[in-house]
MARMARLUM-677221 format. One record per residue (C-alpha): x, y, z. Coordinates in steps of 0.25 Angstrom, whole numbers, always signed. Example, Ala and Ser with C-alpha at 12.3 -4.5 7.8 and 13.67 -1.06 7.14 Angstrom:
BEGIN
SITE/X/Y/Z
SITE/+49/-18/+31
SITE/+55/-4/+29
END
This chain:
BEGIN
SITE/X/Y/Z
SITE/+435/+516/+796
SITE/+440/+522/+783
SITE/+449/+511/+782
SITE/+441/+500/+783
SITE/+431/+506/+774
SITE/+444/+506/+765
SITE/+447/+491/+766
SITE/+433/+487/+763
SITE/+434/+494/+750
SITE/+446/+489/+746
SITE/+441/+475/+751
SITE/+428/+476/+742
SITE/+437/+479/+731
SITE/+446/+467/+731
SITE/+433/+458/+733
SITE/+428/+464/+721
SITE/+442/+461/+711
SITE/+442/+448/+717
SITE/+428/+448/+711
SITE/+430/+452/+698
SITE/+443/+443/+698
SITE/+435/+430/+698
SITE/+424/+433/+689
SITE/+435/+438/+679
SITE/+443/+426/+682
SITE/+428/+416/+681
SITE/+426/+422/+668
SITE/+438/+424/+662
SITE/+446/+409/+664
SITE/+436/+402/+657
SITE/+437/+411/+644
SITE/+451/+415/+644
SITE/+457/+402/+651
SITE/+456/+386/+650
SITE/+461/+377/+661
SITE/+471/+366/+653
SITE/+464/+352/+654
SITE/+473/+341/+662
SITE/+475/+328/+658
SITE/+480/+318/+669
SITE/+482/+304/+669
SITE/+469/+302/+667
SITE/+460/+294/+656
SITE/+456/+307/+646
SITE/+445/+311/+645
SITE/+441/+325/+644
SITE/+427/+328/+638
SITE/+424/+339/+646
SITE/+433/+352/+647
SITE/+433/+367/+644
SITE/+441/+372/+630
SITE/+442/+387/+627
SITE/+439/+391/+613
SITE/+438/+402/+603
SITE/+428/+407/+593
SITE/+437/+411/+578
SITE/+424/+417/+572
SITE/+432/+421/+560
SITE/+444/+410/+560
SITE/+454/+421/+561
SITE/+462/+417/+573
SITE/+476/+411/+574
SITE/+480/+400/+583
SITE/+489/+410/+589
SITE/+478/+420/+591
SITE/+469/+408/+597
SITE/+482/+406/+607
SITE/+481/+420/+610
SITE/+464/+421/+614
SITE/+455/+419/+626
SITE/+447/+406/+625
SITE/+435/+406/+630
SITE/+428/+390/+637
SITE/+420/+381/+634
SITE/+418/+368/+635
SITE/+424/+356/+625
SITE/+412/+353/+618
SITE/+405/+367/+614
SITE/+397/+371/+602
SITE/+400/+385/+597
SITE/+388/+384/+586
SITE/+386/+384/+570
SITE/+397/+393/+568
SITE/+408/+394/+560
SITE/+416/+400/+570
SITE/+430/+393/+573
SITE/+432/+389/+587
SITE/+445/+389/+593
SITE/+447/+379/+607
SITE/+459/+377/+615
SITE/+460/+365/+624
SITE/+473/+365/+635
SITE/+476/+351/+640
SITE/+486/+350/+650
SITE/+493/+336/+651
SITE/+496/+335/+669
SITE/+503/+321/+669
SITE/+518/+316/+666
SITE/+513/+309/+653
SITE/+510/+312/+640
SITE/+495/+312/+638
SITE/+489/+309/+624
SITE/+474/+313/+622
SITE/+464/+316/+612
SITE/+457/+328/+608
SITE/+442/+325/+603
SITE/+436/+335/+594
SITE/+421/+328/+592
SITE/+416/+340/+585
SITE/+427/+339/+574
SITE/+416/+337/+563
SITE/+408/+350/+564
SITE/+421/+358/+561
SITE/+430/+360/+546
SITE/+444/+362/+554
SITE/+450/+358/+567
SITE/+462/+364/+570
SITE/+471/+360/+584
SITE/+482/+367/+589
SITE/+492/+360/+600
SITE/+500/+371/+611
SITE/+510/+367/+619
SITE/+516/+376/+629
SITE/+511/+387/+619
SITE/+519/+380/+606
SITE/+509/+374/+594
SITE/+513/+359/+594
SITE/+502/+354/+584
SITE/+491/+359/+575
SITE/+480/+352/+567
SITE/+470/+354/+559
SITE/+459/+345/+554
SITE/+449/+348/+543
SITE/+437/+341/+546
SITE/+431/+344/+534
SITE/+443/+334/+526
SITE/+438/+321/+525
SITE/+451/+314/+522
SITE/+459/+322/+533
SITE/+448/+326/+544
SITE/+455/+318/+556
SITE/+442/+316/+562
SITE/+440/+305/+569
SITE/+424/+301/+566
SITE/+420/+315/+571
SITE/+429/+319/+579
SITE/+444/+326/+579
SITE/+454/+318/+589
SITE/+466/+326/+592
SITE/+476/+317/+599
SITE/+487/+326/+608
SITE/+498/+324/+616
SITE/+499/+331/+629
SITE/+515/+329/+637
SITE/+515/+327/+652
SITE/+513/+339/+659
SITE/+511/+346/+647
SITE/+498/+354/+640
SITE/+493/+358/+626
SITE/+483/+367/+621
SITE/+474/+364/+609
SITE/+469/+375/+599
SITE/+457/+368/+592
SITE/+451/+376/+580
SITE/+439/+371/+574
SITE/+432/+376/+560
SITE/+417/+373/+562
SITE/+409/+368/+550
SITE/+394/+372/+556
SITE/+396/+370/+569
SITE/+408/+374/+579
SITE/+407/+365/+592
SITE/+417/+358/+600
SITE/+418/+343/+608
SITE/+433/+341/+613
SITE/+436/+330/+620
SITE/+449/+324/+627
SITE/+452/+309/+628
SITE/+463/+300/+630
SITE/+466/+289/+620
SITE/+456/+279/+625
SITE/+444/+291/+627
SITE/+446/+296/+614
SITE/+442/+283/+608
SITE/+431/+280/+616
SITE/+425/+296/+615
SITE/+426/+293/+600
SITE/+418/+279/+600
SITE/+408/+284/+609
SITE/+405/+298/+600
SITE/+396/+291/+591
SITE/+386/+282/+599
SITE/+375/+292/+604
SITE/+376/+298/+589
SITE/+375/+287/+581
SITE/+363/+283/+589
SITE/+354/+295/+587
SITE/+360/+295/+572
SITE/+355/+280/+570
SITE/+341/+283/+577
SITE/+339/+293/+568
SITE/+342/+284/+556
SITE/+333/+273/+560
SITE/+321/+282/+562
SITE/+324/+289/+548
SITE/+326/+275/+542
SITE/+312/+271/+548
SITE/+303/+283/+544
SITE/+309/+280/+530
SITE/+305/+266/+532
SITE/+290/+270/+537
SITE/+288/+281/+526
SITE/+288/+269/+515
SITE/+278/+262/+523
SITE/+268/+275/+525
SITE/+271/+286/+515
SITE/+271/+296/+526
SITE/+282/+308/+523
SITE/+285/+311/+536
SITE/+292/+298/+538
SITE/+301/+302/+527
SITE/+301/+317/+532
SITE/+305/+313/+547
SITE/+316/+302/+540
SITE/+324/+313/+534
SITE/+322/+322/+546
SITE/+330/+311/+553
SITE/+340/+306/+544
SITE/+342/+322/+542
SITE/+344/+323/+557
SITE/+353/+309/+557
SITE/+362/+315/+547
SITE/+364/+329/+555
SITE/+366/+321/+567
SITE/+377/+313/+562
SITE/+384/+325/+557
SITE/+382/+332/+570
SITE/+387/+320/+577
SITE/+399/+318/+568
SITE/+394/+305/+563
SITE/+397/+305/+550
SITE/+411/+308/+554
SITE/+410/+298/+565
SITE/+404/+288/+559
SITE/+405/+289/+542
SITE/+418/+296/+543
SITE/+412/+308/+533
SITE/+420/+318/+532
SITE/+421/+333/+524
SITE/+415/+345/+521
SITE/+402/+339/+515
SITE/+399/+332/+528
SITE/+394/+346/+534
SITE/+384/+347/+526
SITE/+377/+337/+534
SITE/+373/+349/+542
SITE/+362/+353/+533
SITE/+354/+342/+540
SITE/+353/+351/+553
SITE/+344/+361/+542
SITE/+336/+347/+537
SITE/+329/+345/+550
SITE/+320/+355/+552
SITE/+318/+351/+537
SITE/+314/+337/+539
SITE/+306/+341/+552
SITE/+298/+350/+546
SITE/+294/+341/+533
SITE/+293/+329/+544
SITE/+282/+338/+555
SITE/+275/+344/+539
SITE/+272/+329/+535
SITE/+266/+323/+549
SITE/+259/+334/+552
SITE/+254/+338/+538
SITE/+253/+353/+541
SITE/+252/+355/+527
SITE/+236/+352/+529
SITE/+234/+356/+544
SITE/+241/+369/+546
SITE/+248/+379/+537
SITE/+256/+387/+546
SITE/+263/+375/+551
SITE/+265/+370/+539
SITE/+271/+382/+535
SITE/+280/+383/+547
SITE/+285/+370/+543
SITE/+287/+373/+530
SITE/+296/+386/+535
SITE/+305/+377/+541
SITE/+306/+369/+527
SITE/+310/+384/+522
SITE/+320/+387/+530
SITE/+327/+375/+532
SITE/+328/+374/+517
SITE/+331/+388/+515
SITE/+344/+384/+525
SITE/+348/+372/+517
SITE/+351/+381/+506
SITE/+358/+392/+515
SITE/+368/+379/+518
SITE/+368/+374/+502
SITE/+371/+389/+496
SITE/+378/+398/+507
SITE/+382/+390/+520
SITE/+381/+377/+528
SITE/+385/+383/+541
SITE/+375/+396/+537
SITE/+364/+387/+536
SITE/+369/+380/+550
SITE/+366/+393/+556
SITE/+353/+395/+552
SITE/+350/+383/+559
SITE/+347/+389/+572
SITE/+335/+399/+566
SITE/+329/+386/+558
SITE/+328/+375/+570
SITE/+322/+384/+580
SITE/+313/+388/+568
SITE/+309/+373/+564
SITE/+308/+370/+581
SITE/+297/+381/+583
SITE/+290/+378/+571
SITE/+289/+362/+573
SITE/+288/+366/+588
SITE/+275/+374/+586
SITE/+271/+363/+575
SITE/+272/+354/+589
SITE/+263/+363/+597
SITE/+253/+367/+586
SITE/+251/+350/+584
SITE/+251/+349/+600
SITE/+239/+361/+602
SITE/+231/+353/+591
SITE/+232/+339/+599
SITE/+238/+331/+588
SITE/+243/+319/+589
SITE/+256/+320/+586
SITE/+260/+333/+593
SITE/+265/+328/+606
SITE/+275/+317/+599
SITE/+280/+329/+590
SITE/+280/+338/+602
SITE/+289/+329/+610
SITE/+298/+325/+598
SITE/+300/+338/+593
SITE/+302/+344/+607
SITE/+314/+333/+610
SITE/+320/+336/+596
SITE/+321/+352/+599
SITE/+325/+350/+612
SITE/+337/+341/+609
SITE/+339/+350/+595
SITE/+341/+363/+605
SITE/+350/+356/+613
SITE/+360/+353/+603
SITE/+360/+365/+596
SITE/+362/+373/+609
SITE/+374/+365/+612
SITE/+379/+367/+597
SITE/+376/+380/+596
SITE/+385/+380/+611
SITE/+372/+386/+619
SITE/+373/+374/+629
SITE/+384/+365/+631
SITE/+390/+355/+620
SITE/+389/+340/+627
SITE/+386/+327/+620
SITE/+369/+328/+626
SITE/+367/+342/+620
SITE/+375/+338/+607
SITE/+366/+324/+605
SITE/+354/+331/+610
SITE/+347/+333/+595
SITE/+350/+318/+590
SITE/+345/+312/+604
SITE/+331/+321/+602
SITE/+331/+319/+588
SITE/+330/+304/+590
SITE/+320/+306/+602
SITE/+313/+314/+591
SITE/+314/+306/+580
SITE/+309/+295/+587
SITE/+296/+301/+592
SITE/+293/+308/+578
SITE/+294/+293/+572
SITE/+285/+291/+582
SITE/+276/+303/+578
SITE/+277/+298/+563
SITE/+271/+284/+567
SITE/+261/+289/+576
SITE/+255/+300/+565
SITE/+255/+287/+555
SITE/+247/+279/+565
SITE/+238/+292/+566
SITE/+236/+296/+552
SITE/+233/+281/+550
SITE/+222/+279/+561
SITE/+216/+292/+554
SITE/+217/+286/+540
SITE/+211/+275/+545
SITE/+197/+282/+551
SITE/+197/+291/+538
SITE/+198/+276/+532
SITE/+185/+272/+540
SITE/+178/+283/+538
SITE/+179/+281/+524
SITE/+175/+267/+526
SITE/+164/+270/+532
SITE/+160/+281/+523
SITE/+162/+272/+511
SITE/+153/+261/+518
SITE/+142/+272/+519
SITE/+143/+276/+506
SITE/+139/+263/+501
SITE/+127/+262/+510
SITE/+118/+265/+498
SITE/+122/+253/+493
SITE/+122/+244/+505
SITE/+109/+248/+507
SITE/+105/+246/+493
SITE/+110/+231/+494
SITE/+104/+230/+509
SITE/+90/+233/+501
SITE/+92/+224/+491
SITE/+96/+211/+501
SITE/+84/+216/+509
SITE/+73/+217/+498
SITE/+71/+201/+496
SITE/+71/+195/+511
SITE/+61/+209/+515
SITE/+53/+204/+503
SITE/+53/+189/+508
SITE/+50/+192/+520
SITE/+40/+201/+518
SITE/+34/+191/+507
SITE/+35/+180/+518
SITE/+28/+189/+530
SITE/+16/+191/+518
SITE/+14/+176/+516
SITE/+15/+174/+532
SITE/+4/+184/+533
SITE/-5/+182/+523
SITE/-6/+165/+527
SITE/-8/+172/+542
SITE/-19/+180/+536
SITE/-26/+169/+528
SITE/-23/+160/+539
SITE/-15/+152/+531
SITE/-9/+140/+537
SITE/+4/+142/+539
SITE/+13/+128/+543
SITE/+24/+129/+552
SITE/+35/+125/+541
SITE/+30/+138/+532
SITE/+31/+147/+542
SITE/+43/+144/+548
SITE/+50/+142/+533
SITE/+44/+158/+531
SITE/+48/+163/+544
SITE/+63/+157/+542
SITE/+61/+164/+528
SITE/+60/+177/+535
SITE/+71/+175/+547
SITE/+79/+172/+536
SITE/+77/+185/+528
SITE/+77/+193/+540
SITE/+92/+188/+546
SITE/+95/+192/+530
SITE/+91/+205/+534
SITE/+98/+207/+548
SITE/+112/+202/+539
SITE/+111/+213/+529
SITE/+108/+222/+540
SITE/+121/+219/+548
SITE/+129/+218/+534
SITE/+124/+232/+534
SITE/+127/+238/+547
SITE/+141/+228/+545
SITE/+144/+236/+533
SITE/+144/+250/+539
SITE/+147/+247/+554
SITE/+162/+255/+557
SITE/+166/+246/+568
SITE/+177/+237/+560
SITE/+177/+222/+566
SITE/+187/+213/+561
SITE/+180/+198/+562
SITE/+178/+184/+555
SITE/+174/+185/+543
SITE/+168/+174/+531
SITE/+172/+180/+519
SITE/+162/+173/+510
SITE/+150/+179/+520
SITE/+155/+192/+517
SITE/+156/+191/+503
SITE/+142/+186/+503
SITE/+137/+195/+511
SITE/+143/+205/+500
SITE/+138/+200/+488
SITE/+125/+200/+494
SITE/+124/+214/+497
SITE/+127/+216/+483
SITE/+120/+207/+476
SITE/+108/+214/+474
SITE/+115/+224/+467
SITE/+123/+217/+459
SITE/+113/+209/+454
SITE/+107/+220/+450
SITE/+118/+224/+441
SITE/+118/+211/+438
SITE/+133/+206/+444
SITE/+137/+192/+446
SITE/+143/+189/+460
SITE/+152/+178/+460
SITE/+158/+172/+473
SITE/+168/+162/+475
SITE/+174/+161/+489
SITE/+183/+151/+494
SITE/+185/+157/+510
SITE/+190/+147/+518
SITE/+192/+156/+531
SITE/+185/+167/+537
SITE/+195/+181/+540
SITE/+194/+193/+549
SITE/+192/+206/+544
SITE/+181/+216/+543
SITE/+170/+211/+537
SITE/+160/+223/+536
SITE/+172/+230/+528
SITE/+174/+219/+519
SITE/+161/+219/+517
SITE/+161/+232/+512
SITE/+175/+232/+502
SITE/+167/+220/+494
SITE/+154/+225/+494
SITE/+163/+239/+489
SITE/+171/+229/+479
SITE/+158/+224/+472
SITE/+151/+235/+471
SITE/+164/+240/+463
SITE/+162/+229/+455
SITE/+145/+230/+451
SITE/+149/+245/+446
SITE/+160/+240/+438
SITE/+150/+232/+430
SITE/+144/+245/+428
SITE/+157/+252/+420
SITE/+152/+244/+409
SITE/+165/+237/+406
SITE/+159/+222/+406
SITE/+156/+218/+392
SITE/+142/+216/+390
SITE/+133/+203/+394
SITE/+145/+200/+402
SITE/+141/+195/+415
SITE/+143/+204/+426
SITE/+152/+196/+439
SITE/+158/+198/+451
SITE/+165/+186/+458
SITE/+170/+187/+472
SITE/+181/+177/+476
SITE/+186/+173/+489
SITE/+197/+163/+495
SITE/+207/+164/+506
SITE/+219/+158/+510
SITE/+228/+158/+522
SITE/+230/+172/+526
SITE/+220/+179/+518
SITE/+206/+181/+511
SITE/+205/+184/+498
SITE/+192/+192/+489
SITE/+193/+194/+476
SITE/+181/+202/+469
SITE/+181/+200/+453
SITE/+170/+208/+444
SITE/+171/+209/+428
SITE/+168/+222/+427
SITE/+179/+225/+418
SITE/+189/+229/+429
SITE/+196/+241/+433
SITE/+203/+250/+425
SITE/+217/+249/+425
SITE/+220/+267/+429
SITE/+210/+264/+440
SITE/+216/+251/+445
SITE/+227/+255/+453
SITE/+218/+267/+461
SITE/+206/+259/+464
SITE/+209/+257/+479
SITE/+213/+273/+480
SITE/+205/+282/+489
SITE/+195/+291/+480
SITE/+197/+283/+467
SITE/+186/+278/+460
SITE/+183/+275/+446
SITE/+166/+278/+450
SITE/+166/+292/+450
SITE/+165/+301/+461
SITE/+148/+301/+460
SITE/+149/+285/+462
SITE/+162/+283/+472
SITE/+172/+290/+481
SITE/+184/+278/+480
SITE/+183/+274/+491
SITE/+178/+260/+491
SITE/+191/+253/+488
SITE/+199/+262/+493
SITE/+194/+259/+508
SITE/+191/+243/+504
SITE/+207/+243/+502
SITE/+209/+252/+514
SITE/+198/+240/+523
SITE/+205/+229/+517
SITE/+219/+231/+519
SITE/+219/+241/+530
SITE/+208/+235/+540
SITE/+210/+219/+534
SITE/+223/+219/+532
SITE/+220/+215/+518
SITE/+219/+221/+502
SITE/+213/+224/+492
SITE/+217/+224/+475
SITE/+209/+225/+463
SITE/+212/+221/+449
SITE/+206/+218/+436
SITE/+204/+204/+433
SITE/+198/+199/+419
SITE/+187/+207/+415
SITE/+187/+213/+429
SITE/+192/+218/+443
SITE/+195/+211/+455
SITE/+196/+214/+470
SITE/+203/+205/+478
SITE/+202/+209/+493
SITE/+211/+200/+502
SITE/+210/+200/+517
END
């Protein structure tokens, strides 16, 4: 009994070192221990393989105490974040056929360091060292943006490479393993995906500069910079001005400083669509914080150091993302228009943002999505915030326009008074007549006078006559102020009569020629009750001209209204001698609020809407000019 008890307890405590063995075994040969890679006959292509590698916090260690260390794994394309720590990799390759095997070593990471260093072992013995200066531009050995190391490996032979790399603001790692014919094609293909997003992002610059010259709108310019910023940091971040340009040295780093742009750009870009400068004060101040610090970082990179203001990076962007994120929700909860578009953009841009700085910073794996992953979701972005741009144009136009028609019809019934002044005049002569013909009518009744047929009927065709008079200026009235805009055919002379008979009382009274001489030969589409309006507005201009006094005296007071067309358009041109307009009021006649009446006799809007009407609802315009001893207005349609 004793001795089986015995046994078990010797055989729990073997189970237990057998244990211990393989968990110190599972976590101790991936640290401490690579496997050789093997190369066969094979077409070469290695592109995914484990390298061991060493952080040199200080750059103190020698080759020889390298040789000496415990590498720890990781994968041949790996991030080890802004840091200016040197990294140390070692790479064993083990040549398993009876042929000498050429290869080539691809470092595409080459551009982000100052010095790469490469150190060939065979059977323990140094064979060959290099070292490449990056930052050179005459002697950088960069090929486009990459490092090529060409090695020879004899049959049945192996080397081990020591690879040091000096980083600039960024220490990551892509190495590669190709034959002659791979190695070719590896480096052709390196650009496409790049050069695409980098192009997109050009174009959609290069057309928001073009739309800003045709509206004035800031944040066209704002969001251009935004992108061209983000193009330039991109093709550093891709290598393309290496690849591409064949820029080399020191200087070229700086290009660095657009990753500290952005937030920048952005925020100057959300400020100016928004205008949160009238809405909302705290936002607009949270946006201006953003402006703050990343200014404040720009001058840590001029004065101190490029790679310090690197660093701060990662408090400023997840700064910026919850302030432009809560901008997001704020516009979401007050339902406007634009917050689902900038949600959704803004959204894809942080998301794909966070991806590649995780894999940067070496928080998730290095691969050719997550290192693509902020160009692809800034194009999505971009193309979505041009969207945005256009969509908030078309908005802030349709609400200009209602303020336009409000105004319109504001202005009409502010001349009311003298519509209605000139309805009193036309109706006091056919109201008189009639009323003088009912009178006769009844008085021959009364006597029982003998009326004959042909009287009768010449008298009651007298008052028909004078009552359609009165249902016309009624529905010229109720066509002037109705708001309902109908485009239809339309007699330009009939209107111009029309016109100048609803002044005419008036400006007989002040005692104004009106001239016409109208040569129309078609009739045009527009809308008349508006048109209507702008000349009625135009000669009314024109009968308190006379009244400044500046027509020399016994001088015939005129107004002559000319009219002609020709193929495509209609031409009105309205001529008074009233001495014309002076020459500082000229240019600011059609300006909103200006008016040379005085605030107690007119607001300035009058010809400010006429030109709005005319070339924005008749696809037409509007000038004036003095002219002899006077102005004119010429109105083409």
């Amino acid at each position: 009994m004793r001795l089986c008890i015995e046994l078990k307890i010797v055989g729990e405590i073997e189970l237990s070192v057998r244990i211990f063995i393989l968990f110190f075994i599972f976590f101790t040969i991936p640290l401490n221990a690579l496997s050789p890679l093997e190369v066969g006959y094979e077409k070469l292509k290695l592109e995914n393989f484990n390298v061991g590698f060493i952080l040199d916090k200080n750059n103190s260690l020698s080759l020889d105490e390298i040789r000496e260390s415990k590498f720890k794994t990781t994968s041949n394309r790996h991030a080890f974040g802004n840091t200016p720590t040197v990294v140390w990799i070692k790479i064993e390759i083990k040549n398993t056929t009876e042929i000498e095997k050429e290869m080539f070593l691809h470092n595409d990471f080459a551009y982000f360091s100052k010095e790469i260093s490469i150190s060939e072992f065979t059977n323990n013995k140094l064979v060959d060292k290099n070292i490449y200066n990056t930052l050179d531009k005459e002697s950088n050995k960069l090929t486009g943006s990459v490092l090529v190391y060409p090695l020879t490996i004899q049959a049945q032979n192996s080397k081990t490479l020591y690879i040091k790399t000096v980083p600039v603001v960024t220490q990551m790692a892509s190495l590669n393993i190709y034959d002659k014919k791979n190695y070719i094609k590896a480096l052709i293909n390196r650009s496409f995906l790049p050069n695409i997003i980098i192009v997109i992002l050009f174009s959609l610059a290069f057309y928001n500069i073009f739309l800003y010259f045709f509206n004035r709108k800031k944040e066209f310019v704002y969001y251009a910079l935004y992108l061209v910023n983000a193009a330039i940091g991109l093709s550093y971040m891709y290598g393309t001005v290496f690849q591409n340009f064949g820029i080399y040295g020191e200087d070229v780093y700086w290009i660095n400083i657009t990753a500290i742009l952005v937030s920048l750009f952005l925020a100057l870009f959300v400020k100016s669509v928004f205008d949160f400068k009238n809405s909302s004060k705290l936002i607009n101040n949270l946006l201006n914080s953003i402006m703050y610090i990343v200014i404040l970082d720009i001058l840590v990179a001029i004065f101190i150091d490029l790679q310090s203001a690197i660093y701060l990076l990662q408090f400023i962007f997840p700064y910026s993302f919850i302030v432009i994120f809560y901008i997001g929700f704020t516009l979401y909860k007050q339902v406007h228009p634009l917050a689902n578009i900038f949600l959704v953009a803004y959204t894809i841009y942080i998301i794909g943002f966070a991806i590649t700085l995780l894999s940067m910073a070496g928080l998730i794996p290095l691969n050719f999505l997550t290192f693509h992953a902020s160009g692809i979701s800034l194009v999505l972005e971009a193309l979505l915030f041009s969207y945005l741009i256009n969509y908030n144009i078309k908005l802030l136009e349709n609400k200009i326009s209602e303020q336009q028609n409000t105004l319109i019809v504001k202005n009409q019934k502010e001349q009311m008074g003298d519509m209605i002044g000139a309805i009193t005049h036309q109706w006091k002569q056919p109201l008189s007549a009639i009323g003088s013909t009912v009178m006769l009518l009844q008085f021959k009744i009364k006597e029982k006078v003998e009326i004959e047929t042909d009287y009768l009927y010449k008298k009651l065709s007298l008052i028909d006559k004078h009552m359609r008079f009165l249902n016309e200026t009624i529905d010229d009235f109720r066509n002037f102020f109705n708001p309902k805009k109908i485009k239809q055919e339309c007699d330009l002379k009939q209107l111009i009569d029309k016109a100048v008979s609803l002044s005419k009382d008036d400006i007989l009274a002040n005692e104004i020629i009106i001239k016409q001489d109208l040569k129309f030969t078609k009739n045009i589409s527009i809308f008349e009750s508006e048109l209507l309006h702008i000349l009625l507005n135009i000669i009314q201009n024109a009968k308190e001209a006379f009244r400044d006094g500046k027509l020399e005296e016994n001088s015939i007071k005129m107004i002559k209204i000319i009219g002609r067309t020709d193929e495509d358009r209609a031409y009105i041109d309205i001529i008074d001698n009233a001495g014309g307009i002076s020459a500082e009021n000229l240019p600011y006649i059609f300006h909103e609020n200006y008016t040379t009446k005085g605030k107690e006799k007119g607001v300035g809007l009058g010809l400010y809407l006429s030109k709005i009407v005319i070339e924005e609802h008749m696809n037409g315009s509007i000038e004036a000019k003095n002219i002899g001893d006077g102005s004119m207005f010429r109105i083409i349609l």
